[in-house]
N, C-alpha and C positions, 0 to 999 in steps of 0.2 A: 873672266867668264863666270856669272853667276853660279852655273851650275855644277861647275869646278869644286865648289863648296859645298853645294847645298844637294847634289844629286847621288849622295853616297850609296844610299838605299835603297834606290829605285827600283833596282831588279827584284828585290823580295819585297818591296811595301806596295809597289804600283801594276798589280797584275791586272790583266785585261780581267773587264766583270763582263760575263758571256750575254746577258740582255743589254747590254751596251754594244757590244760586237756585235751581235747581230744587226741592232740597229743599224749602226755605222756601215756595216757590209750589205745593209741594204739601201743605203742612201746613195752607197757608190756604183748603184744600177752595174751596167752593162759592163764598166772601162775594167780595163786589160792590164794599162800600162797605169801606173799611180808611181807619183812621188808623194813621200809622208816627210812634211815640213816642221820641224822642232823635232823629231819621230821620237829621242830620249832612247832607251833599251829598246823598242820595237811593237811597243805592245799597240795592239789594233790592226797591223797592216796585216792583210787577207793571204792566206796562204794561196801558194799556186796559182799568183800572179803575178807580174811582171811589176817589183816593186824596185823602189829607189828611193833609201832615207836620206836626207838632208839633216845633219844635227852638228852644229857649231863648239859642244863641248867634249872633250876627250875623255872624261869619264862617266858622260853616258854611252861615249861610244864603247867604252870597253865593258860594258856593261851588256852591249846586246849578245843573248845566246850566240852560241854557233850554229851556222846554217842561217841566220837573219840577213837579211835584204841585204845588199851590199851598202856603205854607206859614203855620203859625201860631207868635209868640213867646210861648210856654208852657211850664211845667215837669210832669213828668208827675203828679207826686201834686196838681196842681190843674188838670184839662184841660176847657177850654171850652166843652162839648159839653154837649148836653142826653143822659139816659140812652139807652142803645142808638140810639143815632146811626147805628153801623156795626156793619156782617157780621162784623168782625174787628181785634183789635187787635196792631199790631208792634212789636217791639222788640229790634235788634239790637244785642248788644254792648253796651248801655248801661246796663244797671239798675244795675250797680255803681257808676256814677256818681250816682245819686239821693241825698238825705238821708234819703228814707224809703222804702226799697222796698216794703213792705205795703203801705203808702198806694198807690203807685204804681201795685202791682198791683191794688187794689182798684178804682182808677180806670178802668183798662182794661177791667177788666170790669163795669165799670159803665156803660161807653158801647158797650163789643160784647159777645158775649154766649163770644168765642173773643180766647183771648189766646195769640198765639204770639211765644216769645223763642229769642234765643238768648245763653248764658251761660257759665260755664267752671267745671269741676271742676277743683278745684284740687291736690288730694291727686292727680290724672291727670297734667297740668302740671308741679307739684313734680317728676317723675320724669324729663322734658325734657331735652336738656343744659343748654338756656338756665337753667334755674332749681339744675339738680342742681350746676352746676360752677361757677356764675359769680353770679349772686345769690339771694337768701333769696325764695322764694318767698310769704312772709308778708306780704309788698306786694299779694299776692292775698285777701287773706281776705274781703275786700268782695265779689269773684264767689264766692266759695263761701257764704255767708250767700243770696245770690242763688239759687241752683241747692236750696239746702237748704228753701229756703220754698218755691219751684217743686212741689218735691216731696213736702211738708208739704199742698199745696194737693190733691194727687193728678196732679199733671202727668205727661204723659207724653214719657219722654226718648228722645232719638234720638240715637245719636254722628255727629257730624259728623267726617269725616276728615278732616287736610290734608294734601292731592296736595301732591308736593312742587314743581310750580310753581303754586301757589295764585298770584291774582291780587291778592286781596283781604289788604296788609299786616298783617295783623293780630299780634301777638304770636308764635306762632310759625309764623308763614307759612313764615321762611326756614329750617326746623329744615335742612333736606340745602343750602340756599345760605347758610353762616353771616357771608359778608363781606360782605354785605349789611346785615347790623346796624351797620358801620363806617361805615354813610353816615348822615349828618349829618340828610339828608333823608327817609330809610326811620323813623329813629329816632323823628322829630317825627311821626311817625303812629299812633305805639305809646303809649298813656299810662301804660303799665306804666312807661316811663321815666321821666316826671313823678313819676310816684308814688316811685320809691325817691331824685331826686333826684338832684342836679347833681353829686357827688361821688360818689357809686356808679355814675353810669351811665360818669363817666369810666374809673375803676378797670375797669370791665366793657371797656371798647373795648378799654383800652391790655393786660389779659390776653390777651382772645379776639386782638385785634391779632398778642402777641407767641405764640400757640398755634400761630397759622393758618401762623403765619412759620416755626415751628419744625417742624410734621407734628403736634402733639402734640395737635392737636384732631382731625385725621384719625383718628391710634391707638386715641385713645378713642371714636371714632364709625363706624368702618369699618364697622361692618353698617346703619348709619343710609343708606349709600350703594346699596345695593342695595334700598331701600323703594322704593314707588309713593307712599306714601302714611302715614302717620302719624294716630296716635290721640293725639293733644294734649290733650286735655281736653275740646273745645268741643263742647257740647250742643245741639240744638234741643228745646224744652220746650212742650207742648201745654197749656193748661188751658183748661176749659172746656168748651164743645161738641165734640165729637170731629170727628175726617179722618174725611169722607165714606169708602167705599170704594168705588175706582175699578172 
């Protein structure tokens, strides 16, 4: 199980970023009853609602606070449930992790009747420094297969910005704090690093390393310093029954 390995850190590198939650708890309209698919430690599912995590690895499961949703050892393209179970199906960040996303998706909405993800434009990404200067972005092509089927289905997309003190580590959280990538610990929460592998992600420090030392990443980033906020890639994708309007 991938995340057996790679998900040590989760609970303190991947915390919910509150204009993402919100989002997200606004996407999931009206439903009551939510299962959170890949769920990891917990983060995003809406308090004081009838939730139910699905997560396949045992040390994200020991990783959810106490008091967090009850959980089940499932993978999504085969989930537990009898149909329409719930008001709403979640899934953050993870579908590029699946062996079969259709299936996966299928299943979602097999047990609610609303599947809200979120996922990453990759050709968005690609443009990043993280991916433009330092490594091949084609370690991504699994979240863009992801987003491309979203949209295939008729999903509706929403861009999620990242504030440049996002909470929540996600790949390019630190775009405006980049020595932050230098920690050992930020790294093991990112599985973009897994995915390009122990030799690349070396190469990756020790340039950004000698950049940051030199000004030479500032140079090339200097208007990245005056943002709020950034258009990374990441998506919130609607399928299904539609957002109520408020």
């Amino acid at each position: 199980m991938r995340y057996d390995t790679i998900g040590r850190t989760y609970r303190s590198t991947r915390r919910p970023e509150p204009r993402w939650e919100s989002a997200i708890w606004s996407a999931l309209g009206d439903a009551r009853r939510i299962v959170n698919v890949g769920a990891g430690t917990g983060s995003y599912e809406p308090p004081d609602h009838d939730v139910v995590a699905v997560e396949p690895s045992a040390v994200m499961v020991r990783q959810r606070p106490p008091g967090a949703a009850p959980c089940v050892r499932a993978i999504a393209e085969s989930l537990p449930f009898h149909e329409g179970s719930f008001d709403a199906a979640l899934a953050i960040l993870t579908a590029h992790h699946w062996a079969d996303v259709p299936t996966g998706v299928r299943e979602m909405l097999r047990v609610a009747p609303r599947a809200v993800l979120v996922c990453c434009d990759v050709e968005v990404m690609a443009k990043v420094w993280l991916c433009r200067d330092y490594v091949d972005a084609s370690a991504l092509a699994a979240e863009q297969h992801v987003l491309d089927h979203l949209v295939a289905l008729g999903g509706e997309v929403t861009t999620l910005p990242v504030p440049h003190d996002c909470r929540d580590g996600v790949m390019a959280a630190f775009w405006r704090r980049p020595e932050a990538y230098l920690d050992e610990d930020v790294r093991a929460g990112i599985s973009w690093f897994d995915s390009i592998g122990e030799a690349a992600t070396d190469t990756f420090v020790e340039r950004l390393a000698a950049d940051l030392g030199s000004g030479a990443w500032r140079r090339r980033n200097a208007d990245l310093l005056e943002l709020d906020e950034l258009d990374a890639g990441y998506r919130l994708v609607v399928v299904g029954d539609r957002v109520p309007t408020p």
